[in-house]
SEKE-594414 format. One record per atom (N, C-alpha, C, O): residue in one letter; chain; atom name; y, z, x. Coordinates in nm, 4 decimals. Atoms other than C-alpha are relative to their C-alpha. Layout:
# residues N
(A; A; CA; (Y; Z; X))
...
***
This chain:
# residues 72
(X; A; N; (-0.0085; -0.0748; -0.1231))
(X; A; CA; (0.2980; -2.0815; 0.2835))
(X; A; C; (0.0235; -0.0986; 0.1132))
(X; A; O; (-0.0429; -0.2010; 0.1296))
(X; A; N; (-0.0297; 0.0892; -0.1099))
(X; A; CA; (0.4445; -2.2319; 0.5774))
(X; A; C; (-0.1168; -0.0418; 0.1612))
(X; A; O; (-0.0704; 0.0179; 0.2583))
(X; A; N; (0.1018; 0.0437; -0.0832))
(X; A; CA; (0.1866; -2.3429; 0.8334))
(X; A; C; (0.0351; -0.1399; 0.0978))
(X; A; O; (0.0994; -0.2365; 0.0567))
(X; A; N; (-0.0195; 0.0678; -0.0550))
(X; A; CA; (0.1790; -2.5361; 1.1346))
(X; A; C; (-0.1482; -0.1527; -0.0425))
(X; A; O; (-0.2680; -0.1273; -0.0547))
(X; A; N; (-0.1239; 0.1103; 0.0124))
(X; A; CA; (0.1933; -2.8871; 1.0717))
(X; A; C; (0.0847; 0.0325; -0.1482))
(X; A; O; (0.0685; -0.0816; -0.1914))
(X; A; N; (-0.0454; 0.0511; 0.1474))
(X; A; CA; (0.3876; -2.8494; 0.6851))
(X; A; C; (-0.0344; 0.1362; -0.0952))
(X; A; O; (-0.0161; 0.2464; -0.0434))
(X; A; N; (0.0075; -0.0957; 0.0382))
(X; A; CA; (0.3041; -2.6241; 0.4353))
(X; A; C; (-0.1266; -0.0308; -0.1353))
(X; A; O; (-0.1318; -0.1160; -0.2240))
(X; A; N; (0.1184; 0.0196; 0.1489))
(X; A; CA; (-0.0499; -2.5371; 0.1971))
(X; A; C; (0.0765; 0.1088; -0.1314))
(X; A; O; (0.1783; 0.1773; -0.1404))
(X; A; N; (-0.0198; -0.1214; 0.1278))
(X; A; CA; (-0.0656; -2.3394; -0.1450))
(X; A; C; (-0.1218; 0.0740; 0.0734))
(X; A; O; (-0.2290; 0.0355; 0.1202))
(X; A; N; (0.1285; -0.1101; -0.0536))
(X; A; CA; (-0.2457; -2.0213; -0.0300))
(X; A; C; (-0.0028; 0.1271; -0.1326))
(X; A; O; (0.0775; 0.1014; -0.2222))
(X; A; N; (0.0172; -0.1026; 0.0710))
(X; A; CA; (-0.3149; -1.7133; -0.2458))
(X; A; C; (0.0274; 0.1338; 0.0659))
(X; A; O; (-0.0531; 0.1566; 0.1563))
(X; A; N; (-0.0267; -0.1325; -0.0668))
(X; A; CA; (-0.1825; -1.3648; -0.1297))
(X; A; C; (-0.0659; 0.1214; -0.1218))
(X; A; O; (-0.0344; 0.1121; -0.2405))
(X; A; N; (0.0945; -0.0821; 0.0830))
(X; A; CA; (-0.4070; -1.0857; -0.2993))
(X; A; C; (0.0135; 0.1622; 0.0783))
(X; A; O; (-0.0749; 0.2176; 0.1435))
(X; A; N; (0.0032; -0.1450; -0.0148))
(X; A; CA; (-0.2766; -0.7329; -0.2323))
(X; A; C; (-0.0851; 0.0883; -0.0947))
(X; A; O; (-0.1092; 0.0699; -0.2140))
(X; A; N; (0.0967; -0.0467; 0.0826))
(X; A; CA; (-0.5095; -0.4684; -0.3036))
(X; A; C; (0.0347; 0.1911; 0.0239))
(X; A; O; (0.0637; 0.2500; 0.1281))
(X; A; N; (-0.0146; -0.1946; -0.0108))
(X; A; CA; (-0.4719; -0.0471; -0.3598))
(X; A; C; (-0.1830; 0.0760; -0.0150))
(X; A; O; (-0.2779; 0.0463; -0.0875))
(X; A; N; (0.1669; -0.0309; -0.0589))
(X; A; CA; (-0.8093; 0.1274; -0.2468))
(X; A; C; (0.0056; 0.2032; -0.0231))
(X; A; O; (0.0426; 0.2795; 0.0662))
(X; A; N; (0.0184; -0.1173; -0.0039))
(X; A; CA; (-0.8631; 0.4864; -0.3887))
(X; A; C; (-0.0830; 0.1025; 0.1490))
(X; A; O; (-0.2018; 0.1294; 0.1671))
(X; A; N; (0.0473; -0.0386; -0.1426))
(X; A; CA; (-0.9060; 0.6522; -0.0380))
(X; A; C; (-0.1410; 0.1024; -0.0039))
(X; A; O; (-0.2305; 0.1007; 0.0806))
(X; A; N; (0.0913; -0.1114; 0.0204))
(X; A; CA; (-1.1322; 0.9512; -0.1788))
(X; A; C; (-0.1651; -0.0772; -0.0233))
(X; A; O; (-0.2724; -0.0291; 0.0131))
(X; A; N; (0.1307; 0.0832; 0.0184))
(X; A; CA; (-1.4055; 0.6589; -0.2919))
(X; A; C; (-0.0155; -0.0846; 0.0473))
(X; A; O; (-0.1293; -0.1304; 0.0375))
(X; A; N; (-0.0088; 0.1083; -0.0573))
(X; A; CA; (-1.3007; 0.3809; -0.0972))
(X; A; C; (-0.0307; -0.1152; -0.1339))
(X; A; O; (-0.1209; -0.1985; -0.1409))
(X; A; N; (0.0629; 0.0857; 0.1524))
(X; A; CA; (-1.3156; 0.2015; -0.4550))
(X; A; C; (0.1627; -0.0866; 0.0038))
(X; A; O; (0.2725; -0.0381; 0.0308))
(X; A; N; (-0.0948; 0.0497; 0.0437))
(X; A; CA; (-1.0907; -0.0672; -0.5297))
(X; A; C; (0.0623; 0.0371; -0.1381))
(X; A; O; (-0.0148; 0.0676; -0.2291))
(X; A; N; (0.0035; -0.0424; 0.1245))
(X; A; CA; (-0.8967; 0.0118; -0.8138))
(X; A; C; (0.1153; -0.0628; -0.0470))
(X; A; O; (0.1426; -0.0233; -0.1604))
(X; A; N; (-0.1313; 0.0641; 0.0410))
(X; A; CA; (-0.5665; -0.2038; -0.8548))
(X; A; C; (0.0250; -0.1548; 0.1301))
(X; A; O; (0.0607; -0.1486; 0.2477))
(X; A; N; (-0.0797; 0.0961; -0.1184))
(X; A; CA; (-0.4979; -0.5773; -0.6901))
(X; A; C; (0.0742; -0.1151; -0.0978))
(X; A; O; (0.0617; -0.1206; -0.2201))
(X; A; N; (-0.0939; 0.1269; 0.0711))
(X; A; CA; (-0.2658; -0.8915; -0.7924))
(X; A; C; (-0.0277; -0.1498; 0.0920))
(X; A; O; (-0.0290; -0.1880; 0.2090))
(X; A; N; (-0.0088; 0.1462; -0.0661))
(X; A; CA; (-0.2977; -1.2210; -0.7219))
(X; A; C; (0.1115; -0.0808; -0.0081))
(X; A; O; (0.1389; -0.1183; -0.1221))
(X; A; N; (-0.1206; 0.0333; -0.0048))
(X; A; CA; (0.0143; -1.3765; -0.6259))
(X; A; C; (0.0459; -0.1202; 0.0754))
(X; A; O; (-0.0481; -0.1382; 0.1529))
(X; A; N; (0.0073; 0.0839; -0.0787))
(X; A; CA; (0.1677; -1.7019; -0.4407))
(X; A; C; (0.1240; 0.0488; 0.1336))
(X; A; O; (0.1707; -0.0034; 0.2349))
(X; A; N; (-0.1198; -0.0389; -0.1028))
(X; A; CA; (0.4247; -1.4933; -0.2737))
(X; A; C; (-0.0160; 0.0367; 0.1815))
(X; A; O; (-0.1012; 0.1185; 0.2163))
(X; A; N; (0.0431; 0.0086; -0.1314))
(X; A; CA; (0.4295; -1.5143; 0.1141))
(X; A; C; (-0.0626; 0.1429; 0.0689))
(X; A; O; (-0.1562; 0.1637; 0.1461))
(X; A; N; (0.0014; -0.0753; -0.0798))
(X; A; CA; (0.5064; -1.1726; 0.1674))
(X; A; C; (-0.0034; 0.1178; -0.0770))
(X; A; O; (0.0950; 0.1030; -0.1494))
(X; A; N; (0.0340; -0.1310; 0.0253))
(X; A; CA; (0.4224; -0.8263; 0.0382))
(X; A; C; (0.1294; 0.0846; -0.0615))
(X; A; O; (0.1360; 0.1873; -0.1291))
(X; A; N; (-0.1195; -0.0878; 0.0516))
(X; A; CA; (0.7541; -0.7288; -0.0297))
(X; A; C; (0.0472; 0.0766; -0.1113))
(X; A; O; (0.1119; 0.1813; -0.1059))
(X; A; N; (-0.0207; -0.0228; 0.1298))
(X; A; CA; (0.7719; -0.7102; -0.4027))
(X; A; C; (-0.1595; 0.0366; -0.0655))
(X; A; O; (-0.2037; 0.0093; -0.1771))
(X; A; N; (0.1515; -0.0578; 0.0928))
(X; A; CA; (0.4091; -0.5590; -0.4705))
(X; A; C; (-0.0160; 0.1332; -0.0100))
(X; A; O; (-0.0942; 0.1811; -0.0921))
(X; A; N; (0.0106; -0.1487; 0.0034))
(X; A; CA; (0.4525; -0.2055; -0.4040))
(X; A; C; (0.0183; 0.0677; -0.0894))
(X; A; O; (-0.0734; 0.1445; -0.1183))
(X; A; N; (-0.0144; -0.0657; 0.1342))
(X; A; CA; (0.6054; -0.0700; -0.7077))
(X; A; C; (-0.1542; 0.0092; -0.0954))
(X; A; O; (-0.2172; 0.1074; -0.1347))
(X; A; N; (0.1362; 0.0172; 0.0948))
(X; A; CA; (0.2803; -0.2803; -0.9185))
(X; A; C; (-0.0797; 0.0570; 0.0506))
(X; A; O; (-0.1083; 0.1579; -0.0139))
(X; A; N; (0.1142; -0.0577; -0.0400))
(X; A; CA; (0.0303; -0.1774; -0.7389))
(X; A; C; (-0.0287; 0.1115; 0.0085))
(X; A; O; (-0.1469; 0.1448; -0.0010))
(X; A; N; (0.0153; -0.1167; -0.0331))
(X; A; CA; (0.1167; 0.1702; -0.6704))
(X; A; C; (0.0010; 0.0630; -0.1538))
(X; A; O; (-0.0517; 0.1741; -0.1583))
(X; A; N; (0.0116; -0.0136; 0.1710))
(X; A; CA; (0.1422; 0.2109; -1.0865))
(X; A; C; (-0.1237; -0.0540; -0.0578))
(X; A; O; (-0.1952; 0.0259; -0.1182))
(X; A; N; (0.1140; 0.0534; 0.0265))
(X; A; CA; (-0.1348; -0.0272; -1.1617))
(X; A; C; (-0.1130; 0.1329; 0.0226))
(X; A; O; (-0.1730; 0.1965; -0.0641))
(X; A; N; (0.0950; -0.1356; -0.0453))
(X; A; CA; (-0.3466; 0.2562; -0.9417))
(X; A; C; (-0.0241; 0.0924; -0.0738))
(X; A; O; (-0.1371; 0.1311; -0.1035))
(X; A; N; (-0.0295; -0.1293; 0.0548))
(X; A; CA; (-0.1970; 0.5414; -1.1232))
(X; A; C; (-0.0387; 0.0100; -0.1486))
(X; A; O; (-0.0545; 0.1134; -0.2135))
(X; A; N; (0.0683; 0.0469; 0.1797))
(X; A; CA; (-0.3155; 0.3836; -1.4907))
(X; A; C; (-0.1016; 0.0057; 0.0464))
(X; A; O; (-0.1671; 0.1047; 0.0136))
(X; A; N; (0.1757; 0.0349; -0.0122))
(X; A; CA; (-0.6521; 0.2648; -1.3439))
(X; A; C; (-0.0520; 0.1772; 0.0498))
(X; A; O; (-0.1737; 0.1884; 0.0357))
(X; A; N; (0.0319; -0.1376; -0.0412))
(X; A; CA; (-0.6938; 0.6621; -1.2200))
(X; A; C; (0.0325; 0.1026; -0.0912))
(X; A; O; (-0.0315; 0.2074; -0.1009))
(X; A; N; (-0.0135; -0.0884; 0.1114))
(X; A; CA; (-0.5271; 0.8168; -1.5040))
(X; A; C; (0.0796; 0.1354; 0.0380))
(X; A; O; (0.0941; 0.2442; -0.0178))
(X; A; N; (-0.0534; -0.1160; -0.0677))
(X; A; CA; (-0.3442; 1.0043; -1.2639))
(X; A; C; (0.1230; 0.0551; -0.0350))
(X; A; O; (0.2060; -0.0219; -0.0833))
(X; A; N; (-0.1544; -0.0039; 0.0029))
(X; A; CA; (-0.0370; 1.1847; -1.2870))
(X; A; C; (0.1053; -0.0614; 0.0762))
(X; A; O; (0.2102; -0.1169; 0.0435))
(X; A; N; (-0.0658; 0.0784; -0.1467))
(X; A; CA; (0.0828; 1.0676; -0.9613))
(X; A; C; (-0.0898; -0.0308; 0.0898))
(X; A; O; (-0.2034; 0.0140; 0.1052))
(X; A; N; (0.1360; -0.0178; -0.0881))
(X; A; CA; (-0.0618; 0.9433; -0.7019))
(X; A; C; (0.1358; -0.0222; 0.2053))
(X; A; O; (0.2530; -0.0110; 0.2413))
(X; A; N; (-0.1094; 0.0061; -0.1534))
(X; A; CA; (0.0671; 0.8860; -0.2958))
(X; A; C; (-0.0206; -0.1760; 0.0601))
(X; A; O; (-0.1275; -0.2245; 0.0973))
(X; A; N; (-0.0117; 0.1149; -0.0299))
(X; A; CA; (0.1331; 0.5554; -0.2085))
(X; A; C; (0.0197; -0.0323; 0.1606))
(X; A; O; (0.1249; 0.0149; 0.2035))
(X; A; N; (0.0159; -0.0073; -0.1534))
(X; A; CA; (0.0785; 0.4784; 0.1775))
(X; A; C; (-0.0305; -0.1469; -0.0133))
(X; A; O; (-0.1115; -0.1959; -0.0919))
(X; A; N; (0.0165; 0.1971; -0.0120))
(X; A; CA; (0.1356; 0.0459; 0.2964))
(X; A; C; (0.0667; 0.0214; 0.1156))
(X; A; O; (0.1413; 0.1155; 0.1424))
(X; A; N; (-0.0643; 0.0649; -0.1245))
(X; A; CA; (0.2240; -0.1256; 0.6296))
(X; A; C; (0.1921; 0.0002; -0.0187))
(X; A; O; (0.2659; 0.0476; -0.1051))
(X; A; N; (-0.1191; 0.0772; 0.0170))
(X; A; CA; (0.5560; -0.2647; 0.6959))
(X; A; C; (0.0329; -0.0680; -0.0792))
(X; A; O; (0.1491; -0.0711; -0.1198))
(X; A; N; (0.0232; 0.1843; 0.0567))
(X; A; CA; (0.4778; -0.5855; 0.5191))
(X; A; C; (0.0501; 0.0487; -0.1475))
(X; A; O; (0.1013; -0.0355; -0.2212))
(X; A; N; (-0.0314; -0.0693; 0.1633))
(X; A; CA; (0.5478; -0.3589; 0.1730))
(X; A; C; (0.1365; 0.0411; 0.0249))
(X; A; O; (0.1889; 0.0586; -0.0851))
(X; A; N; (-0.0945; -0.0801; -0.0108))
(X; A; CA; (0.8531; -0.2162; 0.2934))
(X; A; C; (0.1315; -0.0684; -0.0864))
(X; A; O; (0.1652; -0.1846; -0.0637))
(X; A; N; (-0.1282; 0.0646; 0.1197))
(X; A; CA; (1.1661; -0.2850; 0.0103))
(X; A; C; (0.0516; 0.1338; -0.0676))
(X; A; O; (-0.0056; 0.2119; -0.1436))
(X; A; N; (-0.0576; -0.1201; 0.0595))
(X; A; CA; (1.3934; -0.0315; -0.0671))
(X; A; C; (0.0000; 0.0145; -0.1374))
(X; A; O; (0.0119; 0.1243; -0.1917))
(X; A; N; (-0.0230; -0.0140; 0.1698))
(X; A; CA; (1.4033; -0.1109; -0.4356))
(X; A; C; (-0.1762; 0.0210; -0.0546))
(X; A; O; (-0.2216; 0.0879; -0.1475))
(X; A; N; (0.1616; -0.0378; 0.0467))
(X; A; CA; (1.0139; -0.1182; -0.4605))
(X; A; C; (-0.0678; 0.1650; 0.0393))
(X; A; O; (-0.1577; 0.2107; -0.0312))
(X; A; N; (-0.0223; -0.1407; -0.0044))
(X; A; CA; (1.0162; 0.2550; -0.3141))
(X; A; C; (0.0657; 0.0998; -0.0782))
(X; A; O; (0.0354; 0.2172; -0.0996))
(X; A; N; (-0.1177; -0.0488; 0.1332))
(X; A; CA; (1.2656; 0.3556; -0.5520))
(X; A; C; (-0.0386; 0.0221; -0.0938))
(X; A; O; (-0.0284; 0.1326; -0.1471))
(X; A; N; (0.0860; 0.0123; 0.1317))
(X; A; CA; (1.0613; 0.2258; -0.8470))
(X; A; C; (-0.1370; 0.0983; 0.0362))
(X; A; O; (-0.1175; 0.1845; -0.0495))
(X; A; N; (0.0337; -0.0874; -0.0512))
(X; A; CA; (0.8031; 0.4421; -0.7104))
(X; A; C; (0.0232; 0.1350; -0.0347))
(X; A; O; (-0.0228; 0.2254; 0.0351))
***
């Protein structure tokens, strides 16, 4: 991750939060800067860990990728 002076190794840890329990229920640990490419996993990850048929997927900007909506 780029940081002022140079650049560290950081950990980026997106996480999906069953809203009805406030329960965690799906996250990844990743070195990627930016959120872009987690939406698809996570929003599936959820949908196994819940057993759901579907579920509704709701993220910032920071998720936003037309192809990870798609997969979706």
């Amino acid at each position: 991750m780029k940081t002022t002076p140079g650049t560290e190794v950081c950990d980026n840890v997106p996480i999906a939060v069953d809203p009805r329990h406030t329960l965690l229920v799906a996250h990844e640990v990743t070195h990627d800067v930016t959120d872009l490419a987690q939406l698809a996993t996570l929003a599936n990850r959820a949908k196994d860990t819940l057993e759901a048929e579907r579920v509704e997927a709701v993220a910032d900007m920071g998720y936003y990728n037309g192809e990870e909506v798609k997969k979706c």
